[in-house]
Biopython code that builds the backbone (N, CA, C, O; Angstrom):
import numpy as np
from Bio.PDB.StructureBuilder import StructureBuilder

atoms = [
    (1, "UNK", "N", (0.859, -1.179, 0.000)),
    (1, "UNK", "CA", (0.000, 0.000, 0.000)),
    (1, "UNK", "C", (0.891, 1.223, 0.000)),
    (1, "UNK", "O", (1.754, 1.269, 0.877)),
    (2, "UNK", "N", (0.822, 1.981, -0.657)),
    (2, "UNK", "CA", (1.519, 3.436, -0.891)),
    (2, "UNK", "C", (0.151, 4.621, -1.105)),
    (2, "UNK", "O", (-0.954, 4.506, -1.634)),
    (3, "UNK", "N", (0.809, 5.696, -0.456)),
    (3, "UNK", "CA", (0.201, 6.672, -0.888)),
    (3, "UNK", "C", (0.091, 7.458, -2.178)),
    (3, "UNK", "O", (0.969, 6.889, -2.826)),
    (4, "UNK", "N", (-0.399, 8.382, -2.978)),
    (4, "UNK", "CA", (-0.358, 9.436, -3.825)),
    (4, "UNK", "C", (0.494, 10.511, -3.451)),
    (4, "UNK", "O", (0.216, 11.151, -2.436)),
    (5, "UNK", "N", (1.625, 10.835, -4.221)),
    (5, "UNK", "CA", (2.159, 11.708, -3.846)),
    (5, "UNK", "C", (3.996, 12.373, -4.529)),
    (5, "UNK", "O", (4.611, 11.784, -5.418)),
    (6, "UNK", "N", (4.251, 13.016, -4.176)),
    (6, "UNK", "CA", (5.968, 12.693, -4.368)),
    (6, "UNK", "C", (6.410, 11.529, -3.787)),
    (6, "UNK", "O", (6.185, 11.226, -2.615)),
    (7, "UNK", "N", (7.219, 10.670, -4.810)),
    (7, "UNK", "CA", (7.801, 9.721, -4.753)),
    (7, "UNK", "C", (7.287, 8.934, -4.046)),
    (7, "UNK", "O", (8.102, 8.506, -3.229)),
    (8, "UNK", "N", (5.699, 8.244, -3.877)),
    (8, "UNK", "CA", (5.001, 7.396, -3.385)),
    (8, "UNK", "C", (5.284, 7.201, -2.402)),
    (8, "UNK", "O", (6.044, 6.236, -2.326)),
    (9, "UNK", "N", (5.079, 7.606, -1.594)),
    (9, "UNK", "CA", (4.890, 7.417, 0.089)),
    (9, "UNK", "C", (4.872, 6.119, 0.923)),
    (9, "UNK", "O", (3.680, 5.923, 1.160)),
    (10, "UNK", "N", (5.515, 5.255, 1.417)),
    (10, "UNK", "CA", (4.522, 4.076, 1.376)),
    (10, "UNK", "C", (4.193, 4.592, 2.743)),
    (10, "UNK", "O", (4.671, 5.645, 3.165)),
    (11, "UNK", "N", (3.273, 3.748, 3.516)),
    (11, "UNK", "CA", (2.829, 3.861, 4.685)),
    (11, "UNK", "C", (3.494, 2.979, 5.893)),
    (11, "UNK", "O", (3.015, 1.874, 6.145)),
    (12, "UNK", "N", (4.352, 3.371, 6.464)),
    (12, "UNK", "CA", (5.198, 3.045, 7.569)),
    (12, "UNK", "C", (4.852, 1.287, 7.944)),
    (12, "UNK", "O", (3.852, 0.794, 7.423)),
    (13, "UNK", "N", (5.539, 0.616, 8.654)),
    (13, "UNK", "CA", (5.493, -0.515, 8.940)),
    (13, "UNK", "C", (3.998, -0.905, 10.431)),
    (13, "UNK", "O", (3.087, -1.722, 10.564)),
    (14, "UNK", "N", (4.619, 0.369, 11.303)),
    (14, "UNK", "CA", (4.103, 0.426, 12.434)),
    (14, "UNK", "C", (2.568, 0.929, 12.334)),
    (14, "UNK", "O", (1.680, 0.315, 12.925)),
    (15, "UNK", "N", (2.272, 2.215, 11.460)),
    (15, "UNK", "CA", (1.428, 2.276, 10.903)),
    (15, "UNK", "C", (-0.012, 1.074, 10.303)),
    (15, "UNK", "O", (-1.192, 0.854, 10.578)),
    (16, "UNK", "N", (1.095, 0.557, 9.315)),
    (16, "UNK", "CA", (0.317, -0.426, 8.882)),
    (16, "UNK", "C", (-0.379, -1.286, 9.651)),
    (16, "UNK", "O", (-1.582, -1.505, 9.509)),
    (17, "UNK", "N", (0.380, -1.828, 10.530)),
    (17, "UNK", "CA", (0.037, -3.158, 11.725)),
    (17, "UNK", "C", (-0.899, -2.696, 12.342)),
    (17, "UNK", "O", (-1.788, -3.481, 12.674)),
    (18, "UNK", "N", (-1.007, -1.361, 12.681)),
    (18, "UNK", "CA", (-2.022, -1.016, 13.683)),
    (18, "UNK", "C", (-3.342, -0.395, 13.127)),
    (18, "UNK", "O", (-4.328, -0.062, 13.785)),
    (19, "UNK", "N", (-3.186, -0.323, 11.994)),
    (19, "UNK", "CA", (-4.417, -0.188, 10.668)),
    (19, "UNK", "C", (-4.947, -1.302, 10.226)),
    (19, "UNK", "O", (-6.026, -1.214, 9.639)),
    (20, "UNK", "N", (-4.397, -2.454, 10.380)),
    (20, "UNK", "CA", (-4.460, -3.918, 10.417)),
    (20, "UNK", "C", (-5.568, -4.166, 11.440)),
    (20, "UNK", "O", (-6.772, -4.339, 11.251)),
    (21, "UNK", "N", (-4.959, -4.143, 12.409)),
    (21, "UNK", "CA", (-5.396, -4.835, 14.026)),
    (21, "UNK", "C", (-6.670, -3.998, 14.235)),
    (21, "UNK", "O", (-7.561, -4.475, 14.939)),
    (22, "UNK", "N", (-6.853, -2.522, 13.554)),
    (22, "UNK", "CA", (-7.984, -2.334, 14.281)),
    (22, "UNK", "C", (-9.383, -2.090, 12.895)),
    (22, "UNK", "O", (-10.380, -1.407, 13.124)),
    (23, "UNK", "N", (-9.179, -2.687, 11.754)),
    (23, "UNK", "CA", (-9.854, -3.119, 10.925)),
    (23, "UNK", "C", (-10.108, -4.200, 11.152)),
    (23, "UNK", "O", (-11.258, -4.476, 10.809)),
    (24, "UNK", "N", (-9.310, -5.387, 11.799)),
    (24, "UNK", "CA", (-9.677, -6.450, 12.035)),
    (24, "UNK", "C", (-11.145, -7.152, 13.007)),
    (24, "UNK", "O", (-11.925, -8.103, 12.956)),
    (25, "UNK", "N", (-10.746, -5.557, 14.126)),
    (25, "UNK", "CA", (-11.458, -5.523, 15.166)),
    (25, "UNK", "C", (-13.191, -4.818, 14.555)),
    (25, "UNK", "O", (-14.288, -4.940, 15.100)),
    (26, "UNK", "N", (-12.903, -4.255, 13.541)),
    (26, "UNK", "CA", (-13.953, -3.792, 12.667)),
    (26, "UNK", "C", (-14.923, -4.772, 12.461)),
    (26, "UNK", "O", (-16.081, -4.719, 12.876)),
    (27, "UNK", "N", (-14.229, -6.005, 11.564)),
    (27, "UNK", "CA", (-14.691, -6.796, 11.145)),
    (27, "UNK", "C", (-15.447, -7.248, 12.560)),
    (27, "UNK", "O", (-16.672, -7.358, 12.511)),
    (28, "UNK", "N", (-14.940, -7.445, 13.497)),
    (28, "UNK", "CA", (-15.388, -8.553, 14.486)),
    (28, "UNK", "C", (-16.363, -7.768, 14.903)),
    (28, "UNK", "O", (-17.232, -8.443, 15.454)),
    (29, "UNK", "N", (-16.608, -6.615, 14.882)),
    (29, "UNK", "CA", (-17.828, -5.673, 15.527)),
    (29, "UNK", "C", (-19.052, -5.754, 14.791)),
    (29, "UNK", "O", (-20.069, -5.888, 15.472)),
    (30, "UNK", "N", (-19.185, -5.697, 13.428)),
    (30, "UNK", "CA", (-19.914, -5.647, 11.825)),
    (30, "UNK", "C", (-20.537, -7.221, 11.874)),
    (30, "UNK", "O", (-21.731, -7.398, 11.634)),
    (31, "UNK", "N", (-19.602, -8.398, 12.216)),
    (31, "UNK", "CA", (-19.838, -9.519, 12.787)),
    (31, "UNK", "C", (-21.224, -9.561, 13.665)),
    (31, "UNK", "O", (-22.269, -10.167, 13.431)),
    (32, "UNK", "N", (-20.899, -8.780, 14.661)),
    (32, "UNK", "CA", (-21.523, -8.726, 16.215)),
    (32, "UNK", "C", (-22.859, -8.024, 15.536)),
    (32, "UNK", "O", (-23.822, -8.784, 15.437)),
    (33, "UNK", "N", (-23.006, -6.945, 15.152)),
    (33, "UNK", "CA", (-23.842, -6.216, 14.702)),
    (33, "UNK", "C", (-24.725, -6.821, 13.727)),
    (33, "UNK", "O", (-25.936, -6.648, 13.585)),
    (34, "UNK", "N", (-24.070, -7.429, 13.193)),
    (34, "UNK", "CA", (-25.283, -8.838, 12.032)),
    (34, "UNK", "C", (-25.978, -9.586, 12.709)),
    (34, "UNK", "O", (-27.177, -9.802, 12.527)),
    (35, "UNK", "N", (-24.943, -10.279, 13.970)),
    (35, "UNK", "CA", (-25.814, -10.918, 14.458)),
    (35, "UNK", "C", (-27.024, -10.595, 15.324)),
    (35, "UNK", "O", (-28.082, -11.211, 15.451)),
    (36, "UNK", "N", (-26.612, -9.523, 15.862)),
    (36, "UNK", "CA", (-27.634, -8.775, 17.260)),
    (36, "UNK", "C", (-29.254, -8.342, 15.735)),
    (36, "UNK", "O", (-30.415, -8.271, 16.138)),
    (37, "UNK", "N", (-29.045, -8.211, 14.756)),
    (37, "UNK", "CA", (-30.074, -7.821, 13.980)),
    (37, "UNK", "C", (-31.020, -9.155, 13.715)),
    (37, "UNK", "O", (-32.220, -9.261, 13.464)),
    (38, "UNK", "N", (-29.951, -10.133, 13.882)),
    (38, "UNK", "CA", (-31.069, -11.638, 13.491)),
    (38, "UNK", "C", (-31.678, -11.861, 14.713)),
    (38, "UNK", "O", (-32.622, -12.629, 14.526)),
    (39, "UNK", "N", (-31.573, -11.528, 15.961)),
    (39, "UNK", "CA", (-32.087, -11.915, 17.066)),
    (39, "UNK", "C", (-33.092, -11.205, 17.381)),
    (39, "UNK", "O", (-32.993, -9.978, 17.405)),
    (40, "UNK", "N", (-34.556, -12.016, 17.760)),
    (40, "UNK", "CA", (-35.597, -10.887, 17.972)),
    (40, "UNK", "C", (-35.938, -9.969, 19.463)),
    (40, "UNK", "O", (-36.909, -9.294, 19.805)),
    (41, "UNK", "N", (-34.355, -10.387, 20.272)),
    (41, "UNK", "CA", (-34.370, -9.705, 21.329)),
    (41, "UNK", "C", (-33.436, -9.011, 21.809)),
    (41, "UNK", "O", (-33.082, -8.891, 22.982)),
    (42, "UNK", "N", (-32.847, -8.335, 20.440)),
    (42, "UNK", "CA", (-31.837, -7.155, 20.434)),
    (42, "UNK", "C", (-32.341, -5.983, 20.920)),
    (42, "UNK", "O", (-33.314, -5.351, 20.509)),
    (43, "UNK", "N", (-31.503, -5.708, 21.951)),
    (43, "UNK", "CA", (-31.465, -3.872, 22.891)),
    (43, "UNK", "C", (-30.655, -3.312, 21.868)),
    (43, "UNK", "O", (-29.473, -3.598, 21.682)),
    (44, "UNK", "N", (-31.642, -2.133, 20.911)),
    (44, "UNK", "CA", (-31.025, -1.007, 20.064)),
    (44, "UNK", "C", (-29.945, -0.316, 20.575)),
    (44, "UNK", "O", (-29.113, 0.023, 19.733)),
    (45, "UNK", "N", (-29.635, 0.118, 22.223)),
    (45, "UNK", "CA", (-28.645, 0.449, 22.437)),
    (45, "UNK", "C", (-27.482, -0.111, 22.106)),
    (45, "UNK", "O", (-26.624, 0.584, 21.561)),
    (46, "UNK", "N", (-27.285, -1.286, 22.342)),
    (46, "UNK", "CA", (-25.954, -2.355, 22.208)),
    (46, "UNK", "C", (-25.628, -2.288, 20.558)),
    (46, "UNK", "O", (-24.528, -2.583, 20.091)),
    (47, "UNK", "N", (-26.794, -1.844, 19.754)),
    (47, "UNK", "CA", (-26.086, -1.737, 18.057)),
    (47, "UNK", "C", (-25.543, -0.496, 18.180)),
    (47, "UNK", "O", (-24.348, -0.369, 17.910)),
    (48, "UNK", "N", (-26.405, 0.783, 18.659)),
    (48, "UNK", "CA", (-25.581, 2.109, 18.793)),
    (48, "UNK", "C", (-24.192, 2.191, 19.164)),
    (48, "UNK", "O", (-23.291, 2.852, 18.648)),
    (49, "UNK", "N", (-24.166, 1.211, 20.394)),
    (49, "UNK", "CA", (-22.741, 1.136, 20.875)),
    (49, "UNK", "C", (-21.274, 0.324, 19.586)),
    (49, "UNK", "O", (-20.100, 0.689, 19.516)),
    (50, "UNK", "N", (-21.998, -0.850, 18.729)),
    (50, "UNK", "CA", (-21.425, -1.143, 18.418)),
    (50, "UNK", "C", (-20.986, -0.291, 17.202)),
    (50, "UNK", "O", (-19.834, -0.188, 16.779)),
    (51, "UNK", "N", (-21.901, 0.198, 16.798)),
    (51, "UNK", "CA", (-21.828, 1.057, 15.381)),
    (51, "UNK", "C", (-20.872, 2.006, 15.775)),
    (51, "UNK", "O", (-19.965, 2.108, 14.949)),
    (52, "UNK", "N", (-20.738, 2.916, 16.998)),
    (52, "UNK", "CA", (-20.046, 3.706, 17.402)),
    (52, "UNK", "C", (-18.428, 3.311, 17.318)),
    (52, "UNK", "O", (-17.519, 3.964, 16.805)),
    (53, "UNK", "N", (-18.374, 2.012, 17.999)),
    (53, "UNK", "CA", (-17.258, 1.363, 18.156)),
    (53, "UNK", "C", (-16.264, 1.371, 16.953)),
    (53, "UNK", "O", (-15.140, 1.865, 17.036)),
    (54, "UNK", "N", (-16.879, 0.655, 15.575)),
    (54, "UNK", "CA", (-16.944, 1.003, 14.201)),
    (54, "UNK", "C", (-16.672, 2.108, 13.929)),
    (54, "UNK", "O", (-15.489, 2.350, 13.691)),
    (55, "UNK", "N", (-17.426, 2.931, 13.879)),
    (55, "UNK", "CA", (-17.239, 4.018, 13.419)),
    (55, "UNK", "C", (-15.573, 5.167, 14.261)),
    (55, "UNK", "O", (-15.110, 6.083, 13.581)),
    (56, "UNK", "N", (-15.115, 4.925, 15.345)),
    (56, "UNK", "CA", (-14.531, 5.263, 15.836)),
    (56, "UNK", "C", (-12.703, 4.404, 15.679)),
    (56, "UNK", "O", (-11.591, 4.909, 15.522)),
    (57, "UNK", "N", (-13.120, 3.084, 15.807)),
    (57, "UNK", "CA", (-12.156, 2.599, 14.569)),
    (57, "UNK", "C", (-11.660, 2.913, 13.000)),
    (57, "UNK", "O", (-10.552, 2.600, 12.565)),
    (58, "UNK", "N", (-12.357, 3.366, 12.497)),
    (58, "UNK", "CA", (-12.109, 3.437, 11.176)),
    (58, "UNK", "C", (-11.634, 4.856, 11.182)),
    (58, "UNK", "O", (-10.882, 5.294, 10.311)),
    (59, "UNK", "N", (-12.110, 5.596, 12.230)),
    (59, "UNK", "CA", (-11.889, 7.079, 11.671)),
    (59, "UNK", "C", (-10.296, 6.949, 12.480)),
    (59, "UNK", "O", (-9.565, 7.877, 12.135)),
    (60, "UNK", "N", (-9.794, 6.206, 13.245)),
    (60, "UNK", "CA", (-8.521, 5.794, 13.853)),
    (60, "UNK", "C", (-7.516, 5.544, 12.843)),
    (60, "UNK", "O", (-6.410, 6.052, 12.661)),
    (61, "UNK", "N", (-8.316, 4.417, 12.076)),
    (61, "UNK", "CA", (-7.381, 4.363, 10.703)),
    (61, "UNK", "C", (-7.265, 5.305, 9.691)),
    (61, "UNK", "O", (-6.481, 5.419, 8.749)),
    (62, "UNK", "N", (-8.118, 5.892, 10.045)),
    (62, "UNK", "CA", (-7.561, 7.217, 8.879)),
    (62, "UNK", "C", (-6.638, 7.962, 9.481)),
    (62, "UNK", "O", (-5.534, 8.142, 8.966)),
    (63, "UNK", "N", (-6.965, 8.445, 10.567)),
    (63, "UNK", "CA", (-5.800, 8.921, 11.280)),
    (63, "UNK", "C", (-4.589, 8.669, 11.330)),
    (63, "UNK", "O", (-3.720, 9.540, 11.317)),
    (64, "UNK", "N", (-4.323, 7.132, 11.412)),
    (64, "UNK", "CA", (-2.701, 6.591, 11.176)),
    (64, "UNK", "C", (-2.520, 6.356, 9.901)),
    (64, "UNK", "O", (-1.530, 5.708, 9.564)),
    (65, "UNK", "N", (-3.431, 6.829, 8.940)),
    (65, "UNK", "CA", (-2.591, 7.100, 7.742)),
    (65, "UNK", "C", (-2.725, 7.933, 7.185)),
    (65, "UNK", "O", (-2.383, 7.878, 6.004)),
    (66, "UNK", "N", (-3.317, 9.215, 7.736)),
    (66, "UNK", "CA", (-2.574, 10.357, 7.572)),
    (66, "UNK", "C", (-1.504, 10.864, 8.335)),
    (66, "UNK", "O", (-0.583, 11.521, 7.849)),
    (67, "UNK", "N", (-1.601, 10.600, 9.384)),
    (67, "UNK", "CA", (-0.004, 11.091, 9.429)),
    (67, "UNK", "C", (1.259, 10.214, 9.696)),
    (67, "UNK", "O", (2.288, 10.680, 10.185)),
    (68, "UNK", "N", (1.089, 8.792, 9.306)),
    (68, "UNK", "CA", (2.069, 8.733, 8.239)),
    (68, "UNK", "C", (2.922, 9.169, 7.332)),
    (68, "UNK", "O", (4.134, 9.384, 7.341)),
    (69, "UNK", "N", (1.706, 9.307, 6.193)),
    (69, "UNK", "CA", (1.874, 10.436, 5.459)),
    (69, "UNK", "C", (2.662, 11.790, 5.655)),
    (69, "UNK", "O", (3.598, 12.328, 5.063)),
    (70, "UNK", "N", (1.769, 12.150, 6.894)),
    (70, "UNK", "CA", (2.535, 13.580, 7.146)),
    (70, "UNK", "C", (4.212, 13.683, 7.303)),
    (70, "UNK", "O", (5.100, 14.408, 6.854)),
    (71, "UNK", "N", (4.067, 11.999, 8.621)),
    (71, "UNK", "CA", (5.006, 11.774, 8.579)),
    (71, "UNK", "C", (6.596, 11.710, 7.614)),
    (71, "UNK", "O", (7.577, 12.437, 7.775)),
    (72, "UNK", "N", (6.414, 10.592, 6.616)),
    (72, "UNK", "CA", (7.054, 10.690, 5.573)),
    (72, "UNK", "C", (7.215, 11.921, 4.716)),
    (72, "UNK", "O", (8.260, 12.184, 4.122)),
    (73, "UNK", "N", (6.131, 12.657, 4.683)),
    (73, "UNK", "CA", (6.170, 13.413, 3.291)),
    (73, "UNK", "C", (7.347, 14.587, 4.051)),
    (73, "UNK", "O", (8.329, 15.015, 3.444)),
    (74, "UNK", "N", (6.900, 15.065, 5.841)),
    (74, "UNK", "CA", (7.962, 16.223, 5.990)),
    (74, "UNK", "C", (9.631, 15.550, 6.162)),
    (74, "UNK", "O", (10.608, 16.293, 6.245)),
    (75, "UNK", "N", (9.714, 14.278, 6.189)),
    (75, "UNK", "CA", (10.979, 13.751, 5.920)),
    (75, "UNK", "C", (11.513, 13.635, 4.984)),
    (75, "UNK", "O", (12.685, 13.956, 4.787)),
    (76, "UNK", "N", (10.484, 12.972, 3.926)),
    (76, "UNK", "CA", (11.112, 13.399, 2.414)),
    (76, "UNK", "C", (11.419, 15.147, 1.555)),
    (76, "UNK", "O", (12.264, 15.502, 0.732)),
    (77, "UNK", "N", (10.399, 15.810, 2.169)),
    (77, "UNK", "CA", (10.547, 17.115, 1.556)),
    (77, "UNK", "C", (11.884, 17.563, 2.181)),
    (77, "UNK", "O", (12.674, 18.026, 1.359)),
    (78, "UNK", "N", (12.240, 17.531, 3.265)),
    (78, "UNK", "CA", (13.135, 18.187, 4.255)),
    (78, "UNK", "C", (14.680, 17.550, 3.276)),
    (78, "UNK", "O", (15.815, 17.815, 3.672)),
]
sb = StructureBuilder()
sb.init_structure("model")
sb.init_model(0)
sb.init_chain("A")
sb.init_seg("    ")
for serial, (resi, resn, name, xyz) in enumerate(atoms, 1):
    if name == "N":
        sb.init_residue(resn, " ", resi, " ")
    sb.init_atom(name, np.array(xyz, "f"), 0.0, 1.0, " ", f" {name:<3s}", serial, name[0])
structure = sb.get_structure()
């Protein structure tokens, strides 16, 4: 995976792993959340929570790869 940019960026090692691990944890939530919908005695709160969970992951991973990015790019410009 590389970024767009001068001289393609890639996205750090450490980065990656932890963009890994918490997409993974994505999955396992999206999991949870399928299932709580097949059950006819799902508490709507517990999907809010999970959706949140989700949603707060992913915006994590954007985060570690933007500044990555940032990272690299003011090392390479410099």
């Amino acid at each position: 995976m590389h970024c767009e940019g001068e001289g393609h960026l890639h996205l750090d090692e450490r980065a990656k792993n932890d963009a890994r691990r918490r997409l993974l944890s994505v999955r396992g939530h999206i999991d949870s959340i399928l299932k709580m919908l097949e059950s006819r005695d799902v508490y709507c709160v517990d999907i809010l929570r999970q959706t949140r969970a989700v949603e707060g992951a992913v915006s994590k991973v954007g985060e570690l790869v933007l500044r990555s990015r940032l990272r690299n790019h003011a090392v390479s410009a410099a």
